[in-house]
Chimera marker file (.cmm) of the C-alpha trace (Angstrom):
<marker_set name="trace">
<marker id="1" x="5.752" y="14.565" z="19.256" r="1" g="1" b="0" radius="0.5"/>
<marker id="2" x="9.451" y="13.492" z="19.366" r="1" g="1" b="0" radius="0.5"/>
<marker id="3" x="12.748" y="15.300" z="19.844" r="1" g="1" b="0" radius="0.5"/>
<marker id="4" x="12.888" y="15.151" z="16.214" r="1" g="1" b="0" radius="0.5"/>
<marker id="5" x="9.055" y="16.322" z="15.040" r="1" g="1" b="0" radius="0.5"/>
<marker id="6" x="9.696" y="19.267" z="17.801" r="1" g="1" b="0" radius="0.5"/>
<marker id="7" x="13.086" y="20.220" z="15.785" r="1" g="1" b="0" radius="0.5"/>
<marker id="8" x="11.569" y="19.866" z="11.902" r="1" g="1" b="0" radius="0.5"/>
<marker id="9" x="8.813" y="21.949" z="13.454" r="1" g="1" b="0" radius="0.5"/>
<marker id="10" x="11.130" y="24.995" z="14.956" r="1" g="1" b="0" radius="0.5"/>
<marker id="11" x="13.352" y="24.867" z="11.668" r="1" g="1" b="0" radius="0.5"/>
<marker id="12" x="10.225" y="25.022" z="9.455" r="1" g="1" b="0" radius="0.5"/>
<marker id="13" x="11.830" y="22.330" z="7.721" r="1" g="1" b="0" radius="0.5"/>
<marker id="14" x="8.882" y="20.676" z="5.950" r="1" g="1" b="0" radius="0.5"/>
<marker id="15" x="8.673" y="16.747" z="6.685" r="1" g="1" b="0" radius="0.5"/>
<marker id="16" x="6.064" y="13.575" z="6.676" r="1" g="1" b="0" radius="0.5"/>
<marker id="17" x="5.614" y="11.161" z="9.243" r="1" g="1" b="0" radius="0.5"/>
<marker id="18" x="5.169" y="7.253" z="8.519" r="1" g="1" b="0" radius="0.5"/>
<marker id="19" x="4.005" y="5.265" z="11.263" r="1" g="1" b="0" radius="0.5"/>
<marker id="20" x="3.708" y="1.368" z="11.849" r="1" g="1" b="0" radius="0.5"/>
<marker id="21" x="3.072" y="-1.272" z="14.785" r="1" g="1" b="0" radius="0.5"/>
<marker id="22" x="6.586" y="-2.198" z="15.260" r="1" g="1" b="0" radius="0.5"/>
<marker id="23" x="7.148" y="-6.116" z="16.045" r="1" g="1" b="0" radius="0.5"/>
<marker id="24" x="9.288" y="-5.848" z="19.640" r="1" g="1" b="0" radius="0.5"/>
<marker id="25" x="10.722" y="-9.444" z="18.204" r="1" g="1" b="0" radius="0.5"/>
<marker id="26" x="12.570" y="-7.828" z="15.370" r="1" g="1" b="0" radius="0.5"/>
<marker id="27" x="15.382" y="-6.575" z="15.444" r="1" g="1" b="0" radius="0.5"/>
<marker id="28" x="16.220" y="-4.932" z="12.077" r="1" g="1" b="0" radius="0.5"/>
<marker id="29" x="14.113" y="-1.850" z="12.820" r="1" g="1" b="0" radius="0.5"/>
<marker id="30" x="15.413" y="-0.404" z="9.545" r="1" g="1" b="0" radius="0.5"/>
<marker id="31" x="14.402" y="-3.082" z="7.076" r="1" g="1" b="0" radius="0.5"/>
<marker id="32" x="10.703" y="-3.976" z="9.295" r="1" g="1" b="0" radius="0.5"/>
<marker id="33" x="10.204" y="0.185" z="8.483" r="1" g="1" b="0" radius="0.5"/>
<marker id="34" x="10.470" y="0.066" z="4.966" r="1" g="1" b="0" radius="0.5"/>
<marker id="35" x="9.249" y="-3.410" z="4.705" r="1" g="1" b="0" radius="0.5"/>
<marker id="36" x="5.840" y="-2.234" z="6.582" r="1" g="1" b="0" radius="0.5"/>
<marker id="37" x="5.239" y="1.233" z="5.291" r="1" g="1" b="0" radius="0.5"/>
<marker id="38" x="6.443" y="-0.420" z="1.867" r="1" g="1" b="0" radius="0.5"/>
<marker id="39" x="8.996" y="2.273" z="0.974" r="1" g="1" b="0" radius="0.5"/>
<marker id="40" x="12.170" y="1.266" z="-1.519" r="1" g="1" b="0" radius="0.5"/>
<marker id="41" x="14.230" y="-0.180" z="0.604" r="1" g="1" b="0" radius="0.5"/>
<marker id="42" x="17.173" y="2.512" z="-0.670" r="1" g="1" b="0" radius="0.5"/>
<marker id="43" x="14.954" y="5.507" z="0.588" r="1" g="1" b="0" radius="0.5"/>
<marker id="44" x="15.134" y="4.073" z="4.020" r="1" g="1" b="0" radius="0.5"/>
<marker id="45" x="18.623" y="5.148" z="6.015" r="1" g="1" b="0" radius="0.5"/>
<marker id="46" x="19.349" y="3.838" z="9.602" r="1" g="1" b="0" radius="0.5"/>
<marker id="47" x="21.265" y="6.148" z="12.103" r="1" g="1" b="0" radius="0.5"/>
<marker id="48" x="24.589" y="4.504" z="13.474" r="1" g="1" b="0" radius="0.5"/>
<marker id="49" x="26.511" y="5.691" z="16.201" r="1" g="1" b="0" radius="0.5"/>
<marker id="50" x="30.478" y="5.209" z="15.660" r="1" g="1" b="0" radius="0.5"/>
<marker id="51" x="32.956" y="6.431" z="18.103" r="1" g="1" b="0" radius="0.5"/>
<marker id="52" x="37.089" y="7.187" z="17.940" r="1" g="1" b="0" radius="0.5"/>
<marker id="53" x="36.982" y="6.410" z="21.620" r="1" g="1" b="0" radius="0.5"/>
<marker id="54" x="36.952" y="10.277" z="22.234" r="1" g="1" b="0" radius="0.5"/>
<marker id="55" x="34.389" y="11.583" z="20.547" r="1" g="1" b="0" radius="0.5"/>
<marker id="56" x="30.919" y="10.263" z="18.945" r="1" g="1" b="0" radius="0.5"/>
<marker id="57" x="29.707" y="10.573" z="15.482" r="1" g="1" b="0" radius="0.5"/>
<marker id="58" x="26.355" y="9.671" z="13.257" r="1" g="1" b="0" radius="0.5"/>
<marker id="59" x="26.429" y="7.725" z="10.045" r="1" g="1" b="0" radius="0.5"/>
<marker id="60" x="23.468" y="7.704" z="8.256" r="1" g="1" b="0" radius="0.5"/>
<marker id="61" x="23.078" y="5.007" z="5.521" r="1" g="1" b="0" radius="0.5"/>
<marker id="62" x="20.684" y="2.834" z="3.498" r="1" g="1" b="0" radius="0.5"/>
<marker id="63" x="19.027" y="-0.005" z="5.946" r="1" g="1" b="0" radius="0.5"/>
<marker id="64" x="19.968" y="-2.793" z="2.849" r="1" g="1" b="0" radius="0.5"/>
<marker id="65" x="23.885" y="-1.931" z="3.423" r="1" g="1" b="0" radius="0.5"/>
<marker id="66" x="26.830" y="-2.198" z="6.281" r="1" g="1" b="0" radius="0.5"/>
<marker id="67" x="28.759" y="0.582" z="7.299" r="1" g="1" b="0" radius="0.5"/>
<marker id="68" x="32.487" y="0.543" z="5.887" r="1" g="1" b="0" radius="0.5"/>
<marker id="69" x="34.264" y="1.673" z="9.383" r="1" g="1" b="0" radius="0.5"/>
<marker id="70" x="37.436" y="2.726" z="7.404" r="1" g="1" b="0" radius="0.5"/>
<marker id="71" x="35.655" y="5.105" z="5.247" r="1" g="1" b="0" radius="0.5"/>
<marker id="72" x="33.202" y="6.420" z="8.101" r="1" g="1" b="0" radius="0.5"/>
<marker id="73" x="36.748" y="6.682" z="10.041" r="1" g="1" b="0" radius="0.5"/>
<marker id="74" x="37.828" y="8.844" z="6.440" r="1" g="1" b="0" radius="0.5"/>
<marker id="75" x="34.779" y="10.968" z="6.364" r="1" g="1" b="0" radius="0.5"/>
<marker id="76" x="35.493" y="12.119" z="9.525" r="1" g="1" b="0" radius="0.5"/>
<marker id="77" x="39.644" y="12.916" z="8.977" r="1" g="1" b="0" radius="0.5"/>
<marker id="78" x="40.023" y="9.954" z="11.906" r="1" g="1" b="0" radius="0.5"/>
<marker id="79" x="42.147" y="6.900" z="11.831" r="1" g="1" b="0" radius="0.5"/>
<marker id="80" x="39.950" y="4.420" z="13.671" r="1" g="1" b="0" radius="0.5"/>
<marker id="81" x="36.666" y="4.304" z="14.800" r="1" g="1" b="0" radius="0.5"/>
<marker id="82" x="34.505" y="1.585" z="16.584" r="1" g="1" b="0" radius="0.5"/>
<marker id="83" x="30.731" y="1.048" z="16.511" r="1" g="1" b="0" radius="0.5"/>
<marker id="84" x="29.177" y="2.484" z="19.763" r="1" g="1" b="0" radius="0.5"/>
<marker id="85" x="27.311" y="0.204" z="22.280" r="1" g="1" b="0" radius="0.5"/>
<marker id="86" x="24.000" y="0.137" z="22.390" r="1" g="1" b="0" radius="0.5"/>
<marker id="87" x="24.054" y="1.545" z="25.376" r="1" g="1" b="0" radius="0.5"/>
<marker id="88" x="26.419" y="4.231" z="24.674" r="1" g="1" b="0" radius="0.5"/>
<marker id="89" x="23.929" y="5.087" z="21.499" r="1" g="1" b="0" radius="0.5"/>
<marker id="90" x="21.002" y="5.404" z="23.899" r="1" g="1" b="0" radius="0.5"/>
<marker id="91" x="22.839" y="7.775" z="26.472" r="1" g="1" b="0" radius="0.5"/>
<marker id="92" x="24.707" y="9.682" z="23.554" r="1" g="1" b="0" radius="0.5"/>
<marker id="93" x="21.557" y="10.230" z="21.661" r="1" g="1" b="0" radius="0.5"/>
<marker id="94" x="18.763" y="10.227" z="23.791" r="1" g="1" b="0" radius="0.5"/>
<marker id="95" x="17.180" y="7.920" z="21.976" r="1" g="1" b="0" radius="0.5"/>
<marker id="96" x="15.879" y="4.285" z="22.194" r="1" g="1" b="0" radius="0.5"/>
<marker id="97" x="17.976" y="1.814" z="19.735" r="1" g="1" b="0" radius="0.5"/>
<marker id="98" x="15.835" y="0.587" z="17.103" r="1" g="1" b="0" radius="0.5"/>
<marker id="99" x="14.647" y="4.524" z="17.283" r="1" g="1" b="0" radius="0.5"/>
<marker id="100" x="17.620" y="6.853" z="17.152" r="1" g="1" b="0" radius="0.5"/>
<marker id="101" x="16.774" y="9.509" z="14.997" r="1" g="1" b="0" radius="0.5"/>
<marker id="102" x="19.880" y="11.969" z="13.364" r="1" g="1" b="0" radius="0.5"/>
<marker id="103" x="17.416" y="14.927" z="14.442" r="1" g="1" b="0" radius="0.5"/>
<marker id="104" x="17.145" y="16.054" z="17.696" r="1" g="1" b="0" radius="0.5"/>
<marker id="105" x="19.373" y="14.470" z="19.746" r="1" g="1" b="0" radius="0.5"/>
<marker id="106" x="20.234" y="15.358" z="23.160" r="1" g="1" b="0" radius="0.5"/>
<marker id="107" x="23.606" y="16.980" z="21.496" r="1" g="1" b="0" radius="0.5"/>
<marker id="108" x="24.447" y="17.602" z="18.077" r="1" g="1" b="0" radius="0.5"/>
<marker id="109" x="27.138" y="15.571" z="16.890" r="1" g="1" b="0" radius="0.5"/>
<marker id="110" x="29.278" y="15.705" z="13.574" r="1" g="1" b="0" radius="0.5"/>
<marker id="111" x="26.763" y="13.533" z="10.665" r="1" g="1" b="0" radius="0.5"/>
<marker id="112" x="27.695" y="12.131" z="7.732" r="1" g="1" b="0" radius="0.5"/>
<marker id="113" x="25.170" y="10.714" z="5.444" r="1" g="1" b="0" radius="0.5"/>
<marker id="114" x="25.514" y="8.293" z="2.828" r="1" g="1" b="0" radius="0.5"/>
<marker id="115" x="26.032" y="9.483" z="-0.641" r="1" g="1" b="0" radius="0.5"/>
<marker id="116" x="23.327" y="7.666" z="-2.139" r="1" g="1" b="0" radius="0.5"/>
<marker id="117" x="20.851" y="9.665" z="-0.149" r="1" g="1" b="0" radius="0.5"/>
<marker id="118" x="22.081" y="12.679" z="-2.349" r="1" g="1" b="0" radius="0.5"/>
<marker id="119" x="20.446" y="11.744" z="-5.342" r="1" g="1" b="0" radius="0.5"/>
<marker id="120" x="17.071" y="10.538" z="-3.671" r="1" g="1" b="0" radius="0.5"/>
<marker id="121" x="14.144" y="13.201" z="-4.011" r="1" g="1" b="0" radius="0.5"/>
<marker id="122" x="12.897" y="11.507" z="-0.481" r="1" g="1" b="0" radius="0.5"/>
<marker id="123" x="14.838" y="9.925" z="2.304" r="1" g="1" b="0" radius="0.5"/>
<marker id="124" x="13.310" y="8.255" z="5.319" r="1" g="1" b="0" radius="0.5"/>
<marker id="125" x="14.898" y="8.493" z="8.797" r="1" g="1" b="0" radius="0.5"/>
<marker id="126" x="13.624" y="7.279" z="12.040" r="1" g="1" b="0" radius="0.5"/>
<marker id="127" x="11.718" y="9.812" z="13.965" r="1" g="1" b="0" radius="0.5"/>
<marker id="128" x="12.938" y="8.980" z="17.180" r="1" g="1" b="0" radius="0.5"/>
<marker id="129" x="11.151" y="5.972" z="18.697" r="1" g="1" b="0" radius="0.5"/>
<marker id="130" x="10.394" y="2.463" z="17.124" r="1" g="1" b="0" radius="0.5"/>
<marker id="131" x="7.892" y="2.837" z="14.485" r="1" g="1" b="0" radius="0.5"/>
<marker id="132" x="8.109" y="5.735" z="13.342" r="1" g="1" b="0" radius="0.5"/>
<marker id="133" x="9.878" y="7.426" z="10.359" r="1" g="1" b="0" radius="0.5"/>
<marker id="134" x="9.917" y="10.941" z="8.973" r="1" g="1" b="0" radius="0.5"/>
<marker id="135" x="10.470" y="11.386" z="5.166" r="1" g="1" b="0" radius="0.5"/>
<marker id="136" x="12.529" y="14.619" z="3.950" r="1" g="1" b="0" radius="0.5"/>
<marker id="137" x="13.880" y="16.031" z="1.148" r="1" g="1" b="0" radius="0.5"/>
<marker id="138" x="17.930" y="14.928" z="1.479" r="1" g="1" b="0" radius="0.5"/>
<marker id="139" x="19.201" y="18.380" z="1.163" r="1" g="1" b="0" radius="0.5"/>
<marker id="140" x="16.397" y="19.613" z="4.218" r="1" g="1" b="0" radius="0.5"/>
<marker id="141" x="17.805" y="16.569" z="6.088" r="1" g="1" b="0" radius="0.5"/>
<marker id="142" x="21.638" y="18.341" z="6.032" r="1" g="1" b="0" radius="0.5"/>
<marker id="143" x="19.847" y="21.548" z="7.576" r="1" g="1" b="0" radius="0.5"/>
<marker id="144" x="18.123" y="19.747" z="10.127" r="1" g="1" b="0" radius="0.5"/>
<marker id="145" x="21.575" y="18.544" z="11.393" r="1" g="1" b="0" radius="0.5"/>
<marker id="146" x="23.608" y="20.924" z="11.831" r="1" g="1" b="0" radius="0.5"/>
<marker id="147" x="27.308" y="20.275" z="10.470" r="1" g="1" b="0" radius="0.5"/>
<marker id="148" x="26.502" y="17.147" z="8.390" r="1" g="1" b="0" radius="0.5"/>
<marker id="149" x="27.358" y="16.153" z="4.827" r="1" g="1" b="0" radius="0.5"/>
<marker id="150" x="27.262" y="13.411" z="2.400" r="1" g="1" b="0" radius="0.5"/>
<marker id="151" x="30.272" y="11.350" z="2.137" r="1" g="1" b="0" radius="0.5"/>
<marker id="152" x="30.776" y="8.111" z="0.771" r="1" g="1" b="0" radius="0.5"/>
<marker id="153" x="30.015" y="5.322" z="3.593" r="1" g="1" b="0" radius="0.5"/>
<marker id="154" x="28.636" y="1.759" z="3.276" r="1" g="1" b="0" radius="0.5"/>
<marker id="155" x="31.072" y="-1.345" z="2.641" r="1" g="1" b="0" radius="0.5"/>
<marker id="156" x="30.785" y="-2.464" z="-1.108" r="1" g="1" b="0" radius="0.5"/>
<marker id="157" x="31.752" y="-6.515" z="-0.223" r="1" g="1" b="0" radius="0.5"/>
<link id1="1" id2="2" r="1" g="1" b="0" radius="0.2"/>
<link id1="2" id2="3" r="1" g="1" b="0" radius="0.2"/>
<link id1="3" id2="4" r="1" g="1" b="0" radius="0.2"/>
<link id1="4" id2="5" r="1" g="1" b="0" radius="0.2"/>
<link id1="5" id2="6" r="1" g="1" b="0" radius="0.2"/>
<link id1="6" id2="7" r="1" g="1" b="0" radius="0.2"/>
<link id1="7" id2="8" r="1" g="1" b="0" radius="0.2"/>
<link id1="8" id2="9" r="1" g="1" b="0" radius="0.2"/>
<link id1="9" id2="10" r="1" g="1" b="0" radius="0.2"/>
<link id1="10" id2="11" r="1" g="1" b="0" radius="0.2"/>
<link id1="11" id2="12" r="1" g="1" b="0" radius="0.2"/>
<link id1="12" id2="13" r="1" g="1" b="0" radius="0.2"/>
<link id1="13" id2="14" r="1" g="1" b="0" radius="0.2"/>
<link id1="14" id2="15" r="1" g="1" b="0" radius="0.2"/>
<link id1="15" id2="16" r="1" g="1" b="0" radius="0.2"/>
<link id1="16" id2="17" r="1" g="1" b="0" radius="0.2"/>
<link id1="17" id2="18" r="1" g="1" b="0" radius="0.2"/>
<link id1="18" id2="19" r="1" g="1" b="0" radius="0.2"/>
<link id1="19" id2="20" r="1" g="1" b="0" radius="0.2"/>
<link id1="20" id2="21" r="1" g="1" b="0" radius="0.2"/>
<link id1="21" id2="22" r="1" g="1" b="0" radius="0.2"/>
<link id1="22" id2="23" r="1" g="1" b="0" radius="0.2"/>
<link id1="23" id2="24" r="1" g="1" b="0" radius="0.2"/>
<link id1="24" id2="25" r="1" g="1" b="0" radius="0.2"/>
<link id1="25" id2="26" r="1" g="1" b="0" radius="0.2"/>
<link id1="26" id2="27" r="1" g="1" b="0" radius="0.2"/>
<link id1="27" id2="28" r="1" g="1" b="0" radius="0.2"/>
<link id1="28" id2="29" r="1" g="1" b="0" radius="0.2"/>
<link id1="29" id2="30" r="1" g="1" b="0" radius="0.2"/>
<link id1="30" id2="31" r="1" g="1" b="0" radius="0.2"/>
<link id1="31" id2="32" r="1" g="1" b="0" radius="0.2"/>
<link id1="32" id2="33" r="1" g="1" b="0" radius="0.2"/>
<link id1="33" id2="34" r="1" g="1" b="0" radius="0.2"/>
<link id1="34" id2="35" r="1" g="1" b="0" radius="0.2"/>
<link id1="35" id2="36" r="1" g="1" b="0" radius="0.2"/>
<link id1="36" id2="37" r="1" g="1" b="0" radius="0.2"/>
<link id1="37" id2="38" r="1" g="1" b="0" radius="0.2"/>
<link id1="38" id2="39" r="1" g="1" b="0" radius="0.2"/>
<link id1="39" id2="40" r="1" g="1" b="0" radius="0.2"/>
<link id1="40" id2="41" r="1" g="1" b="0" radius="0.2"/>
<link id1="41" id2="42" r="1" g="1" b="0" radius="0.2"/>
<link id1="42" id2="43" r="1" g="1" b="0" radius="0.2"/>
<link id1="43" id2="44" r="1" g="1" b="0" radius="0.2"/>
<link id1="44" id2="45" r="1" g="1" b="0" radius="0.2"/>
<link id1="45" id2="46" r="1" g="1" b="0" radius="0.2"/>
<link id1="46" id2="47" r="1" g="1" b="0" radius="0.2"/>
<link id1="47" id2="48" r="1" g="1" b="0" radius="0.2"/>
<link id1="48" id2="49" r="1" g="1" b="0" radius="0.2"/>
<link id1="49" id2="50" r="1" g="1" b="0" radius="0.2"/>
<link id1="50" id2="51" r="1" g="1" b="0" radius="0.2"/>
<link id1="51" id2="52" r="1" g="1" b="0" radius="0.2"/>
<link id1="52" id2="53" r="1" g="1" b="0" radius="0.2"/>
<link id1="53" id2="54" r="1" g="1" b="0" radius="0.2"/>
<link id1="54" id2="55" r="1" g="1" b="0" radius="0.2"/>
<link id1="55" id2="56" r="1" g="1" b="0" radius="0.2"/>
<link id1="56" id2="57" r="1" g="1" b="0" radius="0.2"/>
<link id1="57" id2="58" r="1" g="1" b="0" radius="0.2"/>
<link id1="58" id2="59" r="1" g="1" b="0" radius="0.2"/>
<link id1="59" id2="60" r="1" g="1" b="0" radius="0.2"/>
<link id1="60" id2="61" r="1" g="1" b="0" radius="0.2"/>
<link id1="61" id2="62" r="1" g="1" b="0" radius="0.2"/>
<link id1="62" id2="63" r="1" g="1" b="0" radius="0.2"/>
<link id1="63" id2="64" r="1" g="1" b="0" radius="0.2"/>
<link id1="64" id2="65" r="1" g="1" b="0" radius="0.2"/>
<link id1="65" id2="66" r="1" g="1" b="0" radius="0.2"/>
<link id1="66" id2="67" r="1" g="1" b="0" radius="0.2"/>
<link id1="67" id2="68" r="1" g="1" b="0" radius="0.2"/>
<link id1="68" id2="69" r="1" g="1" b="0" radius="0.2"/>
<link id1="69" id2="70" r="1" g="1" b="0" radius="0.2"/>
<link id1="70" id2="71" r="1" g="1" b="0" radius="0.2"/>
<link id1="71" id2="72" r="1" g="1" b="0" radius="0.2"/>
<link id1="72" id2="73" r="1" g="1" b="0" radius="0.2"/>
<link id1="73" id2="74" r="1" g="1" b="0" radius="0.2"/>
<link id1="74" id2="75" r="1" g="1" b="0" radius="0.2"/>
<link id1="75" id2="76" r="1" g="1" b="0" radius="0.2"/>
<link id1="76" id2="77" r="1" g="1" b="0" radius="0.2"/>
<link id1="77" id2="78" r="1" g="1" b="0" radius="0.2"/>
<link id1="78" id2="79" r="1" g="1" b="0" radius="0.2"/>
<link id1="79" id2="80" r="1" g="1" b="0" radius="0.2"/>
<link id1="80" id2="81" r="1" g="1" b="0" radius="0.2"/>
<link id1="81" id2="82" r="1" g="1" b="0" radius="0.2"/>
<link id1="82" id2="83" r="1" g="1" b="0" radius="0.2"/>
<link id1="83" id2="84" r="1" g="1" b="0" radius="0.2"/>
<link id1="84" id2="85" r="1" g="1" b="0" radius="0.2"/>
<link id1="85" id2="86" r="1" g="1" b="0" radius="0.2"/>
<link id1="86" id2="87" r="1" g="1" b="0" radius="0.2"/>
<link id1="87" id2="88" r="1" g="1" b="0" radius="0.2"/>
<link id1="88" id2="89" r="1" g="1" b="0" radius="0.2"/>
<link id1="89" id2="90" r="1" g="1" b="0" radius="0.2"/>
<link id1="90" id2="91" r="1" g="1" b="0" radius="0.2"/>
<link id1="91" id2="92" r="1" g="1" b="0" radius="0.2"/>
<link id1="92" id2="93" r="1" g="1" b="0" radius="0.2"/>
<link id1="93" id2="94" r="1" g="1" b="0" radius="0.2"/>
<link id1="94" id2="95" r="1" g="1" b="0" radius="0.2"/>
<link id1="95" id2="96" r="1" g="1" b="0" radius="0.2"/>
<link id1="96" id2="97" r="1" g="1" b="0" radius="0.2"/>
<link id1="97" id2="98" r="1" g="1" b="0" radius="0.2"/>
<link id1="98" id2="99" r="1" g="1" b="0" radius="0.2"/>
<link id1="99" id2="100" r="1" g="1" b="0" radius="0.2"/>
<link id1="100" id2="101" r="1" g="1" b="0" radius="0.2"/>
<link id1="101" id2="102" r="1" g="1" b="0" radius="0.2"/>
<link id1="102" id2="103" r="1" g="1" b="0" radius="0.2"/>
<link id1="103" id2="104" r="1" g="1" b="0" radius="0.2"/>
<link id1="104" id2="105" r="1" g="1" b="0" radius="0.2"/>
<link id1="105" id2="106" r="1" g="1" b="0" radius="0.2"/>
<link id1="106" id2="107" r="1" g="1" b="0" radius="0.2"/>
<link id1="107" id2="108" r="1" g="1" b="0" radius="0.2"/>
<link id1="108" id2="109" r="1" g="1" b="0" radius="0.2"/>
<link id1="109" id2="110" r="1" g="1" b="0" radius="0.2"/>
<link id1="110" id2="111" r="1" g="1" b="0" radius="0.2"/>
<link id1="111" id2="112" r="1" g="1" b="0" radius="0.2"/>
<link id1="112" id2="113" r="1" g="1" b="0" radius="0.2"/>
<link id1="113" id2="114" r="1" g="1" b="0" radius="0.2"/>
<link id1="114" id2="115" r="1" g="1" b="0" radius="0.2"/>
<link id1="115" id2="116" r="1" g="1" b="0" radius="0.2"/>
<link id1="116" id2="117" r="1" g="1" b="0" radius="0.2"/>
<link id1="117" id2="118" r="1" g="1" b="0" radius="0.2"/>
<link id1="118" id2="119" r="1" g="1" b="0" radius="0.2"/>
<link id1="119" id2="120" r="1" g="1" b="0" radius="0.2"/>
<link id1="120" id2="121" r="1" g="1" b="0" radius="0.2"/>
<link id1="121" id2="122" r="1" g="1" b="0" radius="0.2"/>
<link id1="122" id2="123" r="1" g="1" b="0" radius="0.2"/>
<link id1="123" id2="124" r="1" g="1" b="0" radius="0.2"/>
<link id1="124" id2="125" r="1" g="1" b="0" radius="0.2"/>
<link id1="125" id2="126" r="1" g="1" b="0" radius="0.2"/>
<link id1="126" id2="127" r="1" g="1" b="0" radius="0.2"/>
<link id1="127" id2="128" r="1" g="1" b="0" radius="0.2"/>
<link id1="128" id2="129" r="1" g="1" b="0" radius="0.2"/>
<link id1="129" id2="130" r="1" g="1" b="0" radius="0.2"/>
<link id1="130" id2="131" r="1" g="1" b="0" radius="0.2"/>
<link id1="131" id2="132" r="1" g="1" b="0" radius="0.2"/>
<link id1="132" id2="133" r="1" g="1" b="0" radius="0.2"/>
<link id1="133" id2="134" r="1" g="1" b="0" radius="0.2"/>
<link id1="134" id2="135" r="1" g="1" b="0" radius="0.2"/>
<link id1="135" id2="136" r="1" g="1" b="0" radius="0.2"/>
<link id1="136" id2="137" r="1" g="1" b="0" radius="0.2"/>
<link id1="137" id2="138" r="1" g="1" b="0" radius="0.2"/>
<link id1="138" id2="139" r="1" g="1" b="0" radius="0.2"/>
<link id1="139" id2="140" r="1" g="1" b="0" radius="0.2"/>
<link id1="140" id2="141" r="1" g="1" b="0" radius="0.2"/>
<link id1="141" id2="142" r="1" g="1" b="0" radius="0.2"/>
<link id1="142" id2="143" r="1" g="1" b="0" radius="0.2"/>
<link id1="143" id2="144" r="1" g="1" b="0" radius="0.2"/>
<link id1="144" id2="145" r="1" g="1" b="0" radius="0.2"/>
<link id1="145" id2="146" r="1" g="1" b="0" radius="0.2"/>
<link id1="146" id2="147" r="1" g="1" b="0" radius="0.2"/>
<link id1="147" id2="148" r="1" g="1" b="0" radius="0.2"/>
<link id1="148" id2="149" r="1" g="1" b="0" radius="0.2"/>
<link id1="149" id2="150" r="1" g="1" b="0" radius="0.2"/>
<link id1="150" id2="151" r="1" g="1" b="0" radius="0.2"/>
<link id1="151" id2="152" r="1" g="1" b="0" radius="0.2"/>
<link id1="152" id2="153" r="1" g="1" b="0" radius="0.2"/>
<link id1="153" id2="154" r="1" g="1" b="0" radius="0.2"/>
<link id1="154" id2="155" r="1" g="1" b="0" radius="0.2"/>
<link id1="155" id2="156" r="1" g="1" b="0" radius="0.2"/>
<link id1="156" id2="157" r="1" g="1" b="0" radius="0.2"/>
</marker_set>
């Protein structure tokens, strides 16, 4: 059980898990999840660590799409912010990259998650090591993190 199994469980936030043998030569953990559990690829959201240099935050959004840093920066009432490190993820979160889940990390930071995922009855999120996802219903996903909400995120070019 992960960080993230433990907290569904102690919420009672019902959730499924989804696990495959992930390839340690790929890199786009996001896209090799939905491609190998075969999930819609727009069910499937990656967690992303940004930070303003002060503080760190979690954007959430589909694995086919880049993260628009202005409006991440926007949803967050901040001027700039930067992708984090890896490393900085991994310490942040708790978390290996390639299996940072939004649930359960070491310290619950401010979330925003993709609009999109709104209007999904299912949305897949890593569960908080490489292969492995958990699949929720979006609204039980805003529960499970604690001051989180939808905002409009990914880059449209």
């Amino acid at each position: 059980m992960t960080p993230a199994c433990n907290t569904l469980k102690k919420q009672k936030i019902p959730y499924t898990t989804h696990e495959y043998e992930h390839d340690p030569a790929c890199t786009n953990f996001g896209l090799e999840a939905a491609e190998k559990l075969g999930l819609a690829m727009q069910s499937v959201f990656k967690t992303l660590l940004i930070t303003d240099e002060k503080e760190f935050f979690v954007a959430i959004i589909p694995v086919t799409h880049t993260l628009s840093l202005k409006k991440a920066a926007h949803a967050f009432g901040l001027k700039k912010v930067r992708m984090a490190q890896p490393k900085e993820a991994e310490r942040v979160t708790g978390y290996l990259v390639g299996g940072i889940s939004p649930i359960g990390q070491k310290k619950q930071l401010k979330t925003a998650i993709d609009a999109s995922g709104s209007a999904l009855d299912t949305i897949y999120v890593s569960g908080g090591k490489r292969g492995l996802d958990l699949g929720l219903k979006p609204n039980d996903l805003l529960v499970a993190i604690h001051g989180s909400q939808f905002a409009d995120l990914i880059d449209e070019h």
